[in-house]
C-alpha positions in Angstrom: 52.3 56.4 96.7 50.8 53.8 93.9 52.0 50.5 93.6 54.9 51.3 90.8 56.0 53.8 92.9 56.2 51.0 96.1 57.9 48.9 94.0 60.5 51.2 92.4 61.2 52.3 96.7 61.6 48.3 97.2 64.7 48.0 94.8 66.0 51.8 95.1 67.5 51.1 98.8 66.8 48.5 101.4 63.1 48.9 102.7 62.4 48.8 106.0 58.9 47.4 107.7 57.4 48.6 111.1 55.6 45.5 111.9 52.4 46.8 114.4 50.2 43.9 113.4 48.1 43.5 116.2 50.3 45.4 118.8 47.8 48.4 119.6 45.8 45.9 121.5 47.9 46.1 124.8 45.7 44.8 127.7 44.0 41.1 128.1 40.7 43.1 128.8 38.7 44.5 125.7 39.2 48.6 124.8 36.9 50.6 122.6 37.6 51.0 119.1 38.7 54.6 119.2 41.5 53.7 121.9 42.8 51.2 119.3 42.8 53.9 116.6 44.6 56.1 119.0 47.1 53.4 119.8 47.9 52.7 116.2 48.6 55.9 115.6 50.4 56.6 118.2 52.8 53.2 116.8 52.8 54.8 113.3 53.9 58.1 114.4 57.0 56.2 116.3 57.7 54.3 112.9 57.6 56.9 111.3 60.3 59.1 113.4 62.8 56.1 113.6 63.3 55.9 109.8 60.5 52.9 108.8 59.8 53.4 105.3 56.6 51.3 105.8 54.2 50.2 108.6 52.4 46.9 108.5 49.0 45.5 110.3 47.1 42.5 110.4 43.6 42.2 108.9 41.0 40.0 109.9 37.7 38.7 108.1 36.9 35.6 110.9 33.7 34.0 108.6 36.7 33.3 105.9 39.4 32.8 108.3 38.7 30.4 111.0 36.3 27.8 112.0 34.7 28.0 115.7 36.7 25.3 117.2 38.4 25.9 120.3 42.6 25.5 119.6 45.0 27.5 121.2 48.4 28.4 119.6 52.0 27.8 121.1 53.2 30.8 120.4 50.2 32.8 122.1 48.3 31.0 125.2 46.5 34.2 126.0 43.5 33.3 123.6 42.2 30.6 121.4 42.9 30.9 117.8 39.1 31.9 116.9 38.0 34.3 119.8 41.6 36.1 119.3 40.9 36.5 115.5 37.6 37.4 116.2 38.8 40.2 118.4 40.2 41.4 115.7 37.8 41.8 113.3 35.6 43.8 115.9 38.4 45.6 116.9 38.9 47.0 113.7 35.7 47.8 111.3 36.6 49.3 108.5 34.8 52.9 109.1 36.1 53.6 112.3 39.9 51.9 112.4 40.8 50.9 109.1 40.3 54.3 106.7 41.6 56.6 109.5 44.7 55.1 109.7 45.1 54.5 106.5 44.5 58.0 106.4 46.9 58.6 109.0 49.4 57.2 107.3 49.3 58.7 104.0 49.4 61.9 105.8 52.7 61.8 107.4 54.1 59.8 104.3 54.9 56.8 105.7 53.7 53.6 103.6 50.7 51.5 105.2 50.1 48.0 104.4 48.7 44.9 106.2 48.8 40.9 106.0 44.9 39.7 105.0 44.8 37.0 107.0 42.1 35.2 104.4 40.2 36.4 100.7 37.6 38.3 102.9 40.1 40.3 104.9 41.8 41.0 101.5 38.8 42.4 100.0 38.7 44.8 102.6 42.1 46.2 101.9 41.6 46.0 98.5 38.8 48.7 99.3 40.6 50.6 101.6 43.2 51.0 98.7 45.8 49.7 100.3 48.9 49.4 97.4 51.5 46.3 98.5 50.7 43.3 100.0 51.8 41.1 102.6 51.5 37.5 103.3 52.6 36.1 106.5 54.2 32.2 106.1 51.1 31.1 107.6 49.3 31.9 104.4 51.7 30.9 101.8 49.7 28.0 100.5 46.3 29.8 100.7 46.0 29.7 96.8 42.2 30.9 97.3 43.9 34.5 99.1 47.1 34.4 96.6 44.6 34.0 93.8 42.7 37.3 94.5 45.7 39.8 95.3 47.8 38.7 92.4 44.7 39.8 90.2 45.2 43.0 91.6 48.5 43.9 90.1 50.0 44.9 93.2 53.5 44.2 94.6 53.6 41.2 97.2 55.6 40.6 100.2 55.3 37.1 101.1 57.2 35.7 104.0 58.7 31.4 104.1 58.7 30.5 107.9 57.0 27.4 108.5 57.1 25.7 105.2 59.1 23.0 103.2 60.7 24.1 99.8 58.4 21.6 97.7 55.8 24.3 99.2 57.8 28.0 99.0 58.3 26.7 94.9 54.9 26.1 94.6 53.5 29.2 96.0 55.9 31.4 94.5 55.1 29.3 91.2 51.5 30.5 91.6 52.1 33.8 92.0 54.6 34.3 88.7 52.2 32.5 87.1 50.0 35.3 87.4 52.3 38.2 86.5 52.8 39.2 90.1 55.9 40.9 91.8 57.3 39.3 94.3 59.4 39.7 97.1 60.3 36.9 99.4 61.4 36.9 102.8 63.7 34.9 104.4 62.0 33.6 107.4 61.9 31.0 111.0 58.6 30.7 112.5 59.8 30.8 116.2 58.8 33.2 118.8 61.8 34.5 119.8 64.1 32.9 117.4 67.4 32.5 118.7 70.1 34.5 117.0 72.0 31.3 116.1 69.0 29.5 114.5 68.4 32.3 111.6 70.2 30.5 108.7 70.5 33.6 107.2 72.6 32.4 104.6 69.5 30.8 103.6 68.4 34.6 101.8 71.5 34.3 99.2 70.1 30.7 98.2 66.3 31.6 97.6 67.5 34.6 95.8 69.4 32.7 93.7 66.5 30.3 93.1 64.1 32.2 92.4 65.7 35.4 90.5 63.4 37.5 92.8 64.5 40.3 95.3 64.4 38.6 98.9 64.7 40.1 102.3 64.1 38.6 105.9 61.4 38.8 108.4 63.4 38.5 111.5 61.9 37.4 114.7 65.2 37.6 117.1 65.4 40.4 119.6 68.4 42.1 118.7 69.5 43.7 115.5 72.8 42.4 114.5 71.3 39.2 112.3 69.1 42.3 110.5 72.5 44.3 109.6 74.3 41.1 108.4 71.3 40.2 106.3 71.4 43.5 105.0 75.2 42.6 104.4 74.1 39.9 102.4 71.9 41.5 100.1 68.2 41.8 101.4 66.2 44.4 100.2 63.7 44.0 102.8 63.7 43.7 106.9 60.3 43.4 108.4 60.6 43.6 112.4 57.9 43.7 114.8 57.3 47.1 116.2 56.0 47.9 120.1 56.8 50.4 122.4 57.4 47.9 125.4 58.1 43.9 125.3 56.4 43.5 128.3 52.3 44.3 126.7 49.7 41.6 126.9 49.5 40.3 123.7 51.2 37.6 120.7 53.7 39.9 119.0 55.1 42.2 121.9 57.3 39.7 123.4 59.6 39.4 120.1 59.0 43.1 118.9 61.4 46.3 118.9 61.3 49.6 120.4 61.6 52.4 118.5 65.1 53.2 120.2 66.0 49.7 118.7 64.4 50.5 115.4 66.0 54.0 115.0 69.7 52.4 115.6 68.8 49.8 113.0 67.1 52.1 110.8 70.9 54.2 110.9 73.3 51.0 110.3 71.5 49.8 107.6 71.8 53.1 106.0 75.1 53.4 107.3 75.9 50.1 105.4 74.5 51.1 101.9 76.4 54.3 101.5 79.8 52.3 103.0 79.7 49.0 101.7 82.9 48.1 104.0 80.6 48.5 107.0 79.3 44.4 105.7 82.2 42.4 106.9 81.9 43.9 110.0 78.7 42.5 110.5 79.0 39.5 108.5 82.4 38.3 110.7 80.7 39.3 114.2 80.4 35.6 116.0 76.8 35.8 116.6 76.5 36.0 113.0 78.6 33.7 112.0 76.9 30.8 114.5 73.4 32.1 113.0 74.8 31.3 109.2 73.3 27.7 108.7 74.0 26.1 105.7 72.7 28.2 103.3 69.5 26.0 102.0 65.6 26.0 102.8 64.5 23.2 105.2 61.6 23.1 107.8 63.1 23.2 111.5 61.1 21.0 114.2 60.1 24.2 116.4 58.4 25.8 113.3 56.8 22.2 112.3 54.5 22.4 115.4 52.4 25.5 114.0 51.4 24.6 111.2 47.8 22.3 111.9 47.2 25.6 113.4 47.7 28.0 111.1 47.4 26.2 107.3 43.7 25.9 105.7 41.3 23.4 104.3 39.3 24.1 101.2 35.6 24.4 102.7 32.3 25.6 100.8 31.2 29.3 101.1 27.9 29.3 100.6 25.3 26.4 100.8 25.8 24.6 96.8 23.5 22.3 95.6 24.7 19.6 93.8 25.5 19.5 90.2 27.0 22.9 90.4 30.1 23.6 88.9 32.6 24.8 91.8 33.8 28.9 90.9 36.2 30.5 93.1 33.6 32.7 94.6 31.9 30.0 96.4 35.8 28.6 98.2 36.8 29.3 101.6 39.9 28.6 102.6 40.1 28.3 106.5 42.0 27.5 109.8 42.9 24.9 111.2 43.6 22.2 109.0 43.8 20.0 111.8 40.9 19.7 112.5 38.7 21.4 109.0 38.7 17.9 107.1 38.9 19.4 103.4 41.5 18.8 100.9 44.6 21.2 101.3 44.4 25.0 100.1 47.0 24.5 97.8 44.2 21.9 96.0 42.0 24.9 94.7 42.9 25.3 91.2 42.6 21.3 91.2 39.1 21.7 92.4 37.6 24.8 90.3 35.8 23.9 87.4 34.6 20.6 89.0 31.0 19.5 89.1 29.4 19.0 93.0 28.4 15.3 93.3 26.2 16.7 96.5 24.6 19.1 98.7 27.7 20.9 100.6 26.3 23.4 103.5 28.3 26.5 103.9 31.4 25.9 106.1 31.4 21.8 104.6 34.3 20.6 104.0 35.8 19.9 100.3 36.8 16.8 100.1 37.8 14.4 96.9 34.6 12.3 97.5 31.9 15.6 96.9 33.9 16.3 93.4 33.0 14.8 90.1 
């Protein structure tokens, strides 16, 4: 399926996302390649038979992504942030994992995409021919990323956890700029988020902002908040996928089973062909408590990840000075906290601007190296 065709499936009938990311690793202790593959497959297969009309992975280039500097996420205390995502990256080469799923995928028809988790992980999907996007709300201001897959033409799925609305305009600005379509999903960065913390009335006021299709990315454990927001008009629901909560890993712990997804799979389709089934979910009380008041704001338990996960404009290559700065030769990387370079949102600001000195690869960007 090509990326028209993708997008034409978005707006035909709500879409629904299998969320694997990084959920075939199941054990703290290191497993060959091939067992991954297996395990992937194994995950796709289960979307596939409980009605997912698309899977989704994580992809990981670590020289692009993150610094070696030892920080360890709230949300997963099982590994620091740059020996996990390294993990990944050898975990999945693109030979041996990557094409064979993909592969795997197209054969049993079920969609496959996957979240680049920086340019160079982006390139590699690009190459696998993979035909949507995803961008996790970690990502959203990582103009040097957004820059590269909106030249590609194809259909983008970004989520808005973890970020102001001063940032969700700009990024989405950035993207329409560049002729890309967008989908944007309603979103709260917490790991399990209770049910009554959702907002969810928050998807009818982004939609109405931005004139875009919108959907949610829903990080609760049950599925009731997924059949109201359905109820309220999103054309997307990304949930994680696992078969058991209990796995070593970051994502299990707040992921469905495919029981779960097969029962949410049937009352969101039972809710598009009778449109009377939405009150019922709209008016149930969990619902109702989880409403909010219908606008974007930053809550305090979503605050806390981002020095970990936004990025800092650093130099990808050793430049000498008096070159003029191309987007080739930008990283943007993890964790701004500690990286030192000017915000990855600053890269348009910086292309085009002539090096005042010697940067090493992995320097940081900063205003006083810019003429």
């Amino acid at each position: 399926m090509n990326s028209d065709q993708i997008w034409d499936k978005i707006n035909e009938r709500v879409f629904v996302i299998a969320e694997i990311g990084k959920n075939f690793i199941q054990t703290e202790e290191e497993k060959p390649v091939s067992e991954y593959l297996e395990n992937a497959k194994a995950l796709v297969r289960a979307a596939k038979e409980s009605g997912a009309d698309a899977v989704k992975f994580q992809t990981h280039n670590v020289e692009d992504e993150q610094l070696n500097v030892h920080v360890v996420s709230p949300h997963f205390r099982g590994a620091d942030r740059y020996s996990w995502a390294s993990r990944n990256d050898r975990s999945t080469p693109l030979d041996k994992f990557w094409k064979p799923l993909k592969e795997y995928c197209d054969e049993i028809g079920i969609i496959f995409h996957s979240t680049p988790m920086s340019r160079g992980a982006a390139m590699k999907l690009n190459e696998l021919g993979a035909e949507l996007w995803k961008v996790g709300s970690g990502d959203i201001l990582d103009f040097v990323t957004l820059d590269y897959i909106a030249k590609t033409g194809k259909p983008v799925i970004i989520s808005s956890g973890m970020s102001t609305l001063e940032e969700l305009d700009k990024s989405i600005n950035f993207l329409k700029n560049r002729g890309a379509n967008v989908v944007l999903l309603h979103c709260v960065s917490k790991y399990p988020c209770p049910p009554e913390e959702l907002n969810l009335a928050t998807i009818n006021f982004l939609s109405e902002r931005y004139g875009i299709p919108t959907g949610f990315s829903d990080h609760s454990i049950d599925f009731d908040s997924a059949l109201a927001a359905v109820a309220l008009g999103a054309k997307v629901i990304e949930k994680h996928f696992s078969f058991s909560r209990t796995l070593w890993g970051a994502d299990h712990k707040v992921s469905m089973t495919p029981e779960e997804m097969k029962a949410m799979v049937a009352g969101i389709r039972e809710i598009e062909g009778d449109p009377s089934k939405k009150d019922e979910y709209l008016k149930k009380e969990i619902v109702q408590k989880g409403m909010g008041k219908g606008e974007k704001f930053l809550q305090d338990d979503e605050a806390v990840f981002r020095p970990y996960f936004r990025k800092s404009l650093m130099a990808g290559q050793d430049i000498p000075a008096g070159t003029v700065v191309v987007a080739q030769m930008l990283y943007a990387m993890r964790p701004q906290m500690y990286a030192g370079g000017l915000p990855s949102e600053n890269y348009e600001n910086v292309l085009g601007k002539k090096l005042k000195k010697d940067l090493k690869k992995f320097d940081p960007i900063t205003e006083d190296v810019l003429g």
